[in-house]
N, C-alpha and C positions, 0 to 999 in steps of 0.2 A: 678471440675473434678480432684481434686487431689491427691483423692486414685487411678488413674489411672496412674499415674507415680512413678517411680521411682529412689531414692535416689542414688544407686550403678548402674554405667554403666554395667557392665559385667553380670547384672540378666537380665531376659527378662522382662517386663511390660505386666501384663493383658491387654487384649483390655476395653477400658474404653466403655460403654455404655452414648445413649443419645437417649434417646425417648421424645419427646415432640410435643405436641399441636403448633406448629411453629405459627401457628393462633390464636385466639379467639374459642374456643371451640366453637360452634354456633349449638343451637338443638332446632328443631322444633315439635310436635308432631299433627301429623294433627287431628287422630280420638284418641274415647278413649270409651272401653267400658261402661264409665258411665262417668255423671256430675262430674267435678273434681272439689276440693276445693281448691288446690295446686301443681302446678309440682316441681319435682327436679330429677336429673342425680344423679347418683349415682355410682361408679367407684371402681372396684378393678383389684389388678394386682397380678397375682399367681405367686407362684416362684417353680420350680421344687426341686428333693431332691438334688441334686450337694451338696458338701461340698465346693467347693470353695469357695473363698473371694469375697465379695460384693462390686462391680463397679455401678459407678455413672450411671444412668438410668432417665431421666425424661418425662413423660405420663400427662394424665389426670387422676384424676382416685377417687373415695369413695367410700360411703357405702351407702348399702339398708337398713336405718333403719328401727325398726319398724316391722319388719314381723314377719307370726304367728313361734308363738313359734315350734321349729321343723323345720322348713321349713326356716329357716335364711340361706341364700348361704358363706358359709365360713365365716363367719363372729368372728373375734375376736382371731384369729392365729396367733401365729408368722409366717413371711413370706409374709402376703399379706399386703400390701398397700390401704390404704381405704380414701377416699374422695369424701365430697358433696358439689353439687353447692348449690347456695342458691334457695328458694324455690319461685316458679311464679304464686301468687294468680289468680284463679279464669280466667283460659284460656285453651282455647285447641291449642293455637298456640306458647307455650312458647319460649322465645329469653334471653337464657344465655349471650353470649358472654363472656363467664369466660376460662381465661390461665390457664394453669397448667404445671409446669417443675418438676418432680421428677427423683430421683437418686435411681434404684433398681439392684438388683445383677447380677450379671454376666447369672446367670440358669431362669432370667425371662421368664415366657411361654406364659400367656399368660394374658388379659385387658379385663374386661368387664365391662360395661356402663348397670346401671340399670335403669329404669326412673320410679318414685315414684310418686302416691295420695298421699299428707300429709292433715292425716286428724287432725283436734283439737280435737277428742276426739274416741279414738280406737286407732288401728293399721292401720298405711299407706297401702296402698293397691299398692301391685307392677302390675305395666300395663305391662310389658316387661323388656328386655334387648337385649345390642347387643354383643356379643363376638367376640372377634378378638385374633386371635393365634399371636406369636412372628412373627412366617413366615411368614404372611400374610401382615402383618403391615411393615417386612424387606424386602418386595419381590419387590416394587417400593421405588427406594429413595427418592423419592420425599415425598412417603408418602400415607395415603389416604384423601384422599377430598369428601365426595359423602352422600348421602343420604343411610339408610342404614335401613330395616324394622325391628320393633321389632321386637322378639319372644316370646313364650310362655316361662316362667320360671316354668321346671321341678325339682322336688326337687331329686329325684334319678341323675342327672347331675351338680347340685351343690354337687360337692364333695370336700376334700382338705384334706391334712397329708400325711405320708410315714410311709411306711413297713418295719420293716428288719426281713430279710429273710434267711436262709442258708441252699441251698437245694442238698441232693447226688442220686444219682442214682447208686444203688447196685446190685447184683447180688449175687446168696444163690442157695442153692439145689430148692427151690419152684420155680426160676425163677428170673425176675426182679422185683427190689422195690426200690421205691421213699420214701425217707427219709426228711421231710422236718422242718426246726428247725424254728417255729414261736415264734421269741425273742420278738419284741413290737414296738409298733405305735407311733406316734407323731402329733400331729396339727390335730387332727381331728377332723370332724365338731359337733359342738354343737347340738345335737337332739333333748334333753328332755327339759324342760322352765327352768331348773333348771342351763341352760348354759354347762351342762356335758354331755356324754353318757354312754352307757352300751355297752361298743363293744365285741365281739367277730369274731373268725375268721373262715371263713368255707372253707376250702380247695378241692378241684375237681380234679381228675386224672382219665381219662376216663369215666368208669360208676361209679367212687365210689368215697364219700362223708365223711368228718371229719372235726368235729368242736372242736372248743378249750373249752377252759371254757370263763363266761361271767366275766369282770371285771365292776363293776361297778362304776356309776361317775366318770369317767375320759374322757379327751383327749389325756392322753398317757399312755395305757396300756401297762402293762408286762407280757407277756404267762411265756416265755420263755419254752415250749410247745417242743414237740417233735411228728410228728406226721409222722405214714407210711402208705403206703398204695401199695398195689400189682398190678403188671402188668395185663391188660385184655389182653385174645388174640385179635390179630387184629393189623390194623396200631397202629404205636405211636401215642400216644396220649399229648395237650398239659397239662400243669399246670395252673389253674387259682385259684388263695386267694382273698374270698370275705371279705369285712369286713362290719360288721351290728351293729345297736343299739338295741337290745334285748329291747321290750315293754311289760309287764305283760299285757296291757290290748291293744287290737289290734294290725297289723303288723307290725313286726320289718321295722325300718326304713336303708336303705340302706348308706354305709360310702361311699365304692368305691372298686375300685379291682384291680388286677394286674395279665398280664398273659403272659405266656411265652409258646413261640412255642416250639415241639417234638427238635428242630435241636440244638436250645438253651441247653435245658435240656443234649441235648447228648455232646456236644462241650462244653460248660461252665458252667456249673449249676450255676443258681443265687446265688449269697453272698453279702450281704450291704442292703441299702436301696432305695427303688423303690418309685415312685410319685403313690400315688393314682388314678386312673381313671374312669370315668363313664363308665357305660355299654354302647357297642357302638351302637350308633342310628345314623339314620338323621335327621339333624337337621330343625329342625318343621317353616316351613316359615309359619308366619300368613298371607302374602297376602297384607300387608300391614292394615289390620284389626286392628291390635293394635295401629297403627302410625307409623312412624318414626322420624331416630335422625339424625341429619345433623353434622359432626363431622370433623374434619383435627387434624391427629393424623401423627408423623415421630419418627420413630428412626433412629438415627444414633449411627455408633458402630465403634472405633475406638482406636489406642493404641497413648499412648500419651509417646514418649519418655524424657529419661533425660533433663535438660535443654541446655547440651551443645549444643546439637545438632540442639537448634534454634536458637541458636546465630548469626549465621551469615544472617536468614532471619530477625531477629529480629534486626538486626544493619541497614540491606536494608530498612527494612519497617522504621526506627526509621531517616534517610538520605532521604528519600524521603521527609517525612512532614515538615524538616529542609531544603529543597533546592526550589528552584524556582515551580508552582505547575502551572503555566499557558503554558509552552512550556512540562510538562511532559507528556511523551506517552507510555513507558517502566517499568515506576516502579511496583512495586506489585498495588499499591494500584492505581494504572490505570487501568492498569488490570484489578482489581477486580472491577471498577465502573462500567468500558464496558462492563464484561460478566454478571453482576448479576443482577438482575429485582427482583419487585414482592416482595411476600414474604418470597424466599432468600436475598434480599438486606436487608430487616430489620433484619433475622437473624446474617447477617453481620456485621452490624451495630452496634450490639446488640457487639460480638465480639470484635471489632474493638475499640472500645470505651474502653472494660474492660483492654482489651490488654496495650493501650497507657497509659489508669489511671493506673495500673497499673507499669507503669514506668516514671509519673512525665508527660509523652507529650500528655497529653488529651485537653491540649490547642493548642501547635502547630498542631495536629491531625485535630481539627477541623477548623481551621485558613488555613491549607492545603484546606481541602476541601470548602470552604468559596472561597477562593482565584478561584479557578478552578472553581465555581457555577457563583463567580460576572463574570469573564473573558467572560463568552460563554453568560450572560443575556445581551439582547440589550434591551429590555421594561421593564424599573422597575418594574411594574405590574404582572410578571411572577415572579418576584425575590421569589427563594424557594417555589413557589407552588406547584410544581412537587415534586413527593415521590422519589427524588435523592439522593441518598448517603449520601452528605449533608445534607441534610432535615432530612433523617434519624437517621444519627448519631447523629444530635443535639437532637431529640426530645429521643431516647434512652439515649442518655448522662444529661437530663437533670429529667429522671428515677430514671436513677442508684444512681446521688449523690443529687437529688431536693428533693425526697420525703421526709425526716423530715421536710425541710423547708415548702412543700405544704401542710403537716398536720398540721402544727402551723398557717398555713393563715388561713384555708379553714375547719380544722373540728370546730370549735364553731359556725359557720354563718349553716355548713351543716348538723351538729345534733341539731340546735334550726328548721329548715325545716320540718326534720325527728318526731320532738317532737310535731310541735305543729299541722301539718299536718291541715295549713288551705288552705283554696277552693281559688286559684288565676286562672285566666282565662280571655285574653282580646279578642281572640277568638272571635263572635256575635258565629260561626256556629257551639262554639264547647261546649257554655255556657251552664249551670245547673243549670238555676234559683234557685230551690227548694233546690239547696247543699248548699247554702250559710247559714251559723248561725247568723240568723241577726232577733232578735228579735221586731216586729212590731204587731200593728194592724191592718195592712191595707193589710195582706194575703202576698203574692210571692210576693218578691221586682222585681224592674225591673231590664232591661237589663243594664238600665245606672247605676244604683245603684250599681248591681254587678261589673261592670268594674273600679266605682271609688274608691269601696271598693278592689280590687284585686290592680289597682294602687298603691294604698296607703300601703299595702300588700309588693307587688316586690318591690316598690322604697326604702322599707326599711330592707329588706334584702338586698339588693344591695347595698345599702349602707355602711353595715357593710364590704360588699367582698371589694366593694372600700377602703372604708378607712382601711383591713388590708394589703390590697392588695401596696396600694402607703406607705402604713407608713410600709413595711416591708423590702427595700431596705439594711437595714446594718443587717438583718437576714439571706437575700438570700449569700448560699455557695461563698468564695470566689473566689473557679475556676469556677461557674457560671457565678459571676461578670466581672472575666476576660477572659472568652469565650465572652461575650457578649458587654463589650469593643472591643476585637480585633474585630466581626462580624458591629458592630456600624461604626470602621475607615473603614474597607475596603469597607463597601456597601458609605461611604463617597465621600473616593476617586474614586469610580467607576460612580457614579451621581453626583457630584459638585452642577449642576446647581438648579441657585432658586425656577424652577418650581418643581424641586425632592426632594426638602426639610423635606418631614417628610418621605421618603423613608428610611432613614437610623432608625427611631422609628419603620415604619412597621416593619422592616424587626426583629427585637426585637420582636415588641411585635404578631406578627407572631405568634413567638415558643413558648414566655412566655403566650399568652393567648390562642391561637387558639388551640394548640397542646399541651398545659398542663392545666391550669386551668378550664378551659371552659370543656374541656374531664372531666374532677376530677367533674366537677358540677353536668354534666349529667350523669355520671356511678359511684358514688362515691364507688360502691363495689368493682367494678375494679383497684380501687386504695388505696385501703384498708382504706378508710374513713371511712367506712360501714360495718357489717359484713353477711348483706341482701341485698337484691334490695328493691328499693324500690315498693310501691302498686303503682296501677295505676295514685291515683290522686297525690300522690307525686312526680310518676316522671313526669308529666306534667308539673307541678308547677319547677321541679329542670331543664326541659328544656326553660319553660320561660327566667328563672336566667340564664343558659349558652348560650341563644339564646343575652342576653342583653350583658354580656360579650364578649360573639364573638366582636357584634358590637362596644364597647368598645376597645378593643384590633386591630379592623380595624379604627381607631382614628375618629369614624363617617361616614366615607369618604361615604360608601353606604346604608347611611339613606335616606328612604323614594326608596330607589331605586327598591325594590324587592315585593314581590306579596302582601307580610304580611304585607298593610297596618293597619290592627286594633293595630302593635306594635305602630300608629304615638303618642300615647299618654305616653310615656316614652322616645321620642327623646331629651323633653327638659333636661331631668336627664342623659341622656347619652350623649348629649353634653357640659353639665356639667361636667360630668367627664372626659372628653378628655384630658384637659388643664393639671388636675391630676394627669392623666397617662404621657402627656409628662414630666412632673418634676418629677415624679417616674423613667422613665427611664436614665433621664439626671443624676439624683443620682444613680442608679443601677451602670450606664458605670463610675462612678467616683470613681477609683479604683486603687492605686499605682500596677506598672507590675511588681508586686516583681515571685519569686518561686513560682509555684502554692502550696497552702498550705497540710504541711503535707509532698510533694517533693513522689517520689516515695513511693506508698503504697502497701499494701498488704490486705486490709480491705477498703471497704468505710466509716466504721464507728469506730471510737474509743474503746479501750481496755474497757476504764470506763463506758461507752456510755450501756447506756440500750436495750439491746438486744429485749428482752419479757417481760411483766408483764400484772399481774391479778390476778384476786383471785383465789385460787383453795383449794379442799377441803384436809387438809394432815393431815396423819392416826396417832396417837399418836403413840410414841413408843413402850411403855409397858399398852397396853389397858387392859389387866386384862380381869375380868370378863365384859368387857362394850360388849354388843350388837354391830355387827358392824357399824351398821347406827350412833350410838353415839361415837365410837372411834375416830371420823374424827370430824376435827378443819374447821373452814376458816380461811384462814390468806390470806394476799395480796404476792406474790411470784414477785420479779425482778430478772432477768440471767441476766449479763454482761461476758463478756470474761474471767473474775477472775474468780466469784463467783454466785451462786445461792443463797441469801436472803429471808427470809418470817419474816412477822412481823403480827400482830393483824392488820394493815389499811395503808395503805399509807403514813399517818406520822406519825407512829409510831415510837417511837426515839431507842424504843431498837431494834434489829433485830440479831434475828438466821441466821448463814449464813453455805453453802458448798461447799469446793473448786473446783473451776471446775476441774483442774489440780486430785480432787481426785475420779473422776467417772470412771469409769469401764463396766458401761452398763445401758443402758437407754431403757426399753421395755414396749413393754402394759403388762397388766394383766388378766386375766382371769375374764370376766364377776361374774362367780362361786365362785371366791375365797372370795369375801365378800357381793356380789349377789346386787353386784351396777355396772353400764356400766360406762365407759370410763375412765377405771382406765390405771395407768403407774404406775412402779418403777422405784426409782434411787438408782442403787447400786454403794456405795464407798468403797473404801479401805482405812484405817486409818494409820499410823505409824507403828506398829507393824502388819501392813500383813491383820487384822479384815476384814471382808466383813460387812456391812450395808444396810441395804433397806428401802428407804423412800417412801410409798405409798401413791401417791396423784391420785386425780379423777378432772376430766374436765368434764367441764358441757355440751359439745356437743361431735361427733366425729369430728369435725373440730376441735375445738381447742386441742385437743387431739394429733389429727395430727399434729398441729403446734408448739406443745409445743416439743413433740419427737421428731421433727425434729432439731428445735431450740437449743434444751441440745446436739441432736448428735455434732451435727456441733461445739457448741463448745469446746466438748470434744473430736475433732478429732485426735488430733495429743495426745492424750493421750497414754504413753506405760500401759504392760500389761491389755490389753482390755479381757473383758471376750469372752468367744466362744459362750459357753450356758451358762443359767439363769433357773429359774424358772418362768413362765407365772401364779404360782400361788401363795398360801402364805401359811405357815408354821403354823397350825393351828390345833387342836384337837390332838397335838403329829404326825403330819404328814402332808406334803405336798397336797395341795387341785389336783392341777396338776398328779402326778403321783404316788400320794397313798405312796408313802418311806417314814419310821415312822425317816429315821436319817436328822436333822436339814442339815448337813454339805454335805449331798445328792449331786452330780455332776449335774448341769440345765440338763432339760430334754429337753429343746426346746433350738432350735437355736438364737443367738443375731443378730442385722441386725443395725450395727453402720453404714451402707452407705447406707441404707434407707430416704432420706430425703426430704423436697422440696426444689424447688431453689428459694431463693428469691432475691431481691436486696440487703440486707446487705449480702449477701454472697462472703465471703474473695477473693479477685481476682486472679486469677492461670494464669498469661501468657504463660506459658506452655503449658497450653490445649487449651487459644486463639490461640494462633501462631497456633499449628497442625489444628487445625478448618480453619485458611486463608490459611496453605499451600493445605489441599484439596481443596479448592476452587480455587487456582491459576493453579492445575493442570489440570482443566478442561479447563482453557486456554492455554495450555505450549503449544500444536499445532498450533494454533491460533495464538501465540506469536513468533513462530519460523517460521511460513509459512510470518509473514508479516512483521520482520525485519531482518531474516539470509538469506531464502531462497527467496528472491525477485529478480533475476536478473535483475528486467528492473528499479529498480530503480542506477542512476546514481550518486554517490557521489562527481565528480568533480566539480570545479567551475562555469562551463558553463552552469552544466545540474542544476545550484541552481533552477531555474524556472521551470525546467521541471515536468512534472507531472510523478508522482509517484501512489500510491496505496493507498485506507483510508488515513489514518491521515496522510499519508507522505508526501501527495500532498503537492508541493511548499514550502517543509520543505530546510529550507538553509545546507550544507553541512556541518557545526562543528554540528547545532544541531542534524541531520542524525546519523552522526558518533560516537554520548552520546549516543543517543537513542540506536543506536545498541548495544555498550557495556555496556548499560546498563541490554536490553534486554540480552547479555551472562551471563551475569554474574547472573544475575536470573535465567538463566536457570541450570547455573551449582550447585546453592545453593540448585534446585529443584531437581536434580538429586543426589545431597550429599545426603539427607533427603530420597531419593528412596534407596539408597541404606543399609542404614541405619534403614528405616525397613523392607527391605528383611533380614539381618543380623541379627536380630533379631526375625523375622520370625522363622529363619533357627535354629538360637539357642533352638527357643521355640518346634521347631518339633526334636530336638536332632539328624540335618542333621551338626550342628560344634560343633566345641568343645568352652567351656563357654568362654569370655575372653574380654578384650577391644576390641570396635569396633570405624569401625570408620576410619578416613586417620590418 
């Protein structure tokens, strides 16, 4: 969230946006009007016409591919945000579970969720969608959580673009007349198959009617039109500008329209640019006839000030994790374990974590809360079960900075799975005789036959997880290592005795198998192992192998205990690997307690460190006479922090490179412009001032997404960034986009540098953690003050040390009372600096003071 803040105190700071899936996207579809061969969610997010600067926002959100031609709902504009889950063969009851964090502009309006047939051979057949306004979605902070019916998808309601407009209301000898100056459109939706339209614009003022002329193939027409028309008698009447794709052969298809009431007209007459709108309807509940989609979607929206101003909670929260954590009952971060549950505590968490990595204490951080989790467990067998704070923060902490190390374990064992996709199943009741490829003459093998060939199957997949799994100890991160040392001494000293002996390995391999690997086995998309889900009988087969892991990762202990006896015939290979796993971990905790490496960072991942790569297809420079389908190369493409490189393959020794430091703006491209989908350009600026465009095309709209996301982010902090671009290309002596025959043309669409998704390499802002925990401590700050300022009946003498007090204070001794409370003040007072501090800035931004240092 770091385009949310700002560099000079005395400016105000946009409110930063944050919309997200705080959940697992989770969507079910119950019915469907026909046999499906595949589901997938499909998600966009519109953005109004504001010129404003674009704030961090993050949603779920893609595209509807695939639709008929014409009837595609906004698809392929600057300004919307597009993303798709992956696709769920052959179900009417599909189960995503897919996150999604994106970053959208400050005029975001509004999210819609499309849900997709993908067929193998046609056009995907859209079953519905659900739309949801900004309001609707801001209206509960929590969010929405709910089951929610499709609708019918109308193509006159799939609209998107803006108008500019400048309109007078005059006065002559004949009376009144309405003068209105239609200059030209922008982003408007693709009609004709050709990815263009034919708009024109039809204007309405009482009883009477004027149309522009038709521009043809474009999304951003230019009238610049002049059109009148005479008062009727009668009431005033309002203004309404329709905009259409003129069809030579049947009826024009409709853009969208804009209208402005009698009072408008008389009081302001419109001038600038206005958001396209549908014609207004109600909207068409099917009844739950189409299905529905189960969904948990939040925004949160909020301004994130300079850094000064967290200093001093950032020094509290930083003296908290560094002081005693078993007697603390005052600090923030008490606080915030007592009031938060659920899944706010993991958003928390999520926080908390980047906040402290962020400043070198992601190991005291979690060693705090370690200390406070062993103190209150009295039966090792509870230790960390619960989804506490602790638990939390470890398994998010070991997200953020584990994932390259989980992908070097676990993706060669999980795409030879994905490859060879053979039949494992020890199951009796869940077995498929006839799936097995096992060539014989003796007809359907048996049931024993399948199970020893499936054995034989799992134990050697498992095998490989094992043996990358114990031999990858001097790979795993070294503030893993020494998170999981400090976590190893304290559960030590908290159980000593010999019967708790491998308690301090659980409690390890807990986090390291239960809540990361085992998770990675079974959802490998979820963690980006994968760029699909898997079919059915793969993920059975990848739950076996995380079913054997679990039990692995519980060092045996509750073998043969549970219902699944048919797993008894891989006990003996899983007790085999026990002994494994304990010398795995005894080398893991064996770790000098130096600096956590790296010491305070700004990045979880290194400068040089490979951001993206992949192949993608990129458009030669000076293509000449080639066909566009031939102008385009494959080359393999790496971004790192510096640099974007392409070379002919992977090891290619020469390699073309572009400095990140020289981009300028990173956008999609117009289906039309070379009449291939999923194109991007990268425009740079050279030495002498030159602008550049590198046209490259990604082979799905996801990675599309990801790669524009991936170039924004690292060319954030880039000065002169462009405003607008071109969405098309410079072709036949004229722009594809908005028809201007001059090369040097001004972009005709807007650029969206803070368009992005949020992933885990993303550079860490403590800035925007810290404001994210002070909102949450203020939903305590009553709570905090009713139970250590305003408590009379508790007693701070030496007498009353015994006496009973209130919650936590019972039987608390008189010095620790006495911390407590001024610790509890002195929170409060940091909470109240920070309250006031963005009233002041508030106040700046509504132009109620004059600009200037704020602040004590």
């Amino acid at each position: 969230m770091g385009e949310g803040q700002l560099a000079a105190p005395q400016l105000t700071p946009p409110p930063s946006f944050s919309l997200c899936s705080c959940c697992p996207i989770t969507a079910f579809c119950d019915t469907a009007p026909k046999p499906a061969d595949g589901f997938s969610v499909c998600l966009q997010a519109a953005v109004s016409p504001s010129l404003g600067s674009e704030e961090p926002l993050s949603l779920g959100a893609g595209e509807p591919e695939g639709l008929p031609a014409g009837k595609r709902p906004g698809h392929g504009a600057a300004g919307i945000w597009e993303e798709g889950t992956a696709t769920i063969w052959r179900s009417l009851s599909p189960f995503w579970g897919e996150e999604y964090t994106v970053h959208l502009p400050l005029d975001f309006h509004q999210l819609a969720f499309y849900v997709l047939d993908e067929d193998t051979v046609g056009h995907d057949d859209v079953i519905g969608k659900v739309s949801l306004s900004r309001d609707a979605i801001a209206a509960d902070p929590r969010g929405i959580d709910s089951w929610i019916n499709l609708s019918r998808v109308d193509p006159d309601a799939e609209v998107q673009g803006e108008i500019c407009l400048a309109v007078q209301m005059l006065e002559d000898a004949l009376g009144r007349c309405l003068r209105c100056h239609v200059l030209q459109a922008r982003d408007l939706a693709p009609r004709d198959i050709s990815g263009t339209s034919d708009p024109f614009a039809r204007v309405f003022w009482g009883s009477q009617s004027v149309e522009t002329s038709t521009i043809k193939k474009t999304r951003f027409p230019r009238w610049d039109e002049v059109l009148e028309l005479r008062a009727a008698p009668g009431a005033p009447s309002p203004l309404r500008v329709e905009l259409w794709d003129w069809d030579m052969v049947g009826k024009n298809d409709f853009l969208g329209m804009v209208e402005f009431p009698p009072q408008v007209l008389q009081q302001k007459p419109p001038n600038g640019w206005f958001r396209l709108r549908p014609f207004p309807r109600a909207e068409e509940d099917s009844g739950g006839s189409l299905g529905a989609l189960r969904l948990k979607v939040r925004l949160t929206e909020d301004r994130v000030l300079p850094s000064r101003y967290y200093r001093p909670l950032s020094e509290l929260l930083a003296t908290a994790v560094l002081g005693p954590a078993e007697e603390d009952a005052a600090s923030p971060l008490a606080v915030l374990e007592e009031l938060t549950s659920g899944d706010c505590r993991q958003d928390l968490a999520t926080r908390l974590v980047k906040l402290f990595l962020g400043q070198g204490l992601a190991g005291p951080f979690l060693d705090y809360l370690t200390r406070r989790e062993v103190a209150r467990t009295t039966d090792p067998n509870t230790l960390f079960r619960s989804n506490s704070l602790a638990s939390k923060s470890m398994e998010q902490f070991m997200k953020l900075v584990g994932m390259p190390y989980l992908h070097e374990v676990l993706q060669p064992v999980i795409s030879r799975v994905f490859e060879e996709k053979k039949y494992m199943e020890l199951d009796p009741c869940k077995m498929e005789l006839g799936r097995t490829r096992r060539i014989s003459f003796k007809g359907t093998p048996s049931e024993e036959h399948v199970r020893e060939a499936s054995l034989g199957l799992l134990t050697g997949y498992l095998g490989a997880i094992v043996d990358a799994i114990v031999g990858s100890a001097g790979r795993c991160p070294a503030v893993m290592r020494l998170a999981f040392k400090q976590l190893h001494q304290r559960v030590e000293e908290r159980f000593p005795q010999t019967e708790h002996k491998d308690v301090k390995y659980l409690a390890i391999s807990g986090f390291l198998f239960l809540r990361f690997f085992a998770p990675a086995i079974l959802t490998p998309k979820l963690f980006d192992l994968r760029d699909q889900h898997a079919d059915p009988q793969t993920s059975r087969s990848l739950l076996l192998l995380a079913k054997a892991v679990q039990s692995i990762g519980n060092l045996g202990q509750q073998l043969g205990q549970g219902k699944e006896v048919w797993m008894a015939p891989l006990h003996p290979f899983l007790l085999r690997s026990v002994s494994r796993v304990r010398d795995f971990l005894d080398r893991l905790v064996d770790v000098d307690e130096e600096e956590e490496a790296g010491g305070p960072a700004r990045a979880l991942i290194p400068r040089s460190a490979t951001v993206r790569e992949g192949y993608l297809l990129k458009r030669k420079e000076e293509p000449g006479g080639l066909a566009p389908r031939f102008a385009f190369k494959k080359r393999y493409f790496r971004l790192s922090a510096d640099a974007l490189s392409y070379a002919k393959s992977p090891e290619w020794q020469t390699r073309s490179s572009i400095p990140v430091s020289h981009i300028r703006a990173v956008e999609r491209v117009d289906e039309g412009a070379f009449q291939l989908p999923h194109m991007m350009q990268v425009v740079t600026q050279d030495g002498a001032g030159a602008l550049h465009t590198t046209y490259l095309q990604c082979k799905n709209v996801n990675e599309l997404s990801q790669w524009l996301s991936a170039l924004r982010k690292a060319s954030a902090s880039n000065p002169d960034k462009l405003a607008a671009c071109h969405p098309g290309a410079f072709r036949s002596a004229r722009w594809t986009c908005c028809l201007r025959a001059e090369r040097s043309a001004a972009g005709c669409s807007r650029t969206h540098a803070a368009v992005t998704l949020g992933d885990w390499r993303d550079p860490l802002d403590p800035d925007a953690e810290t404001q994210m925990v002070y909102r949450q401590l203020l939903l305590g700050r009553d709570q905090l003050r009713r139970k250590f300022l305003e408590n009379s009946s508790v007693d701070t003498t030496p007498e009353a040390g015994t006496a009973k007090g209130s919650g936590s204070l019972e039987g608390a001794c008189p010095d620790a009372l006495a911390g407590q409370k001024a610790a509890a003040a002195r929170l409060l007072e940091v909470l109240a600096d920070l309250d006031r501090a963005h009233e002041e800035f508030q106040q700046q931004e509504e132009g109620t003071v004059a600009p200037g240092p704020l602040g004590p």
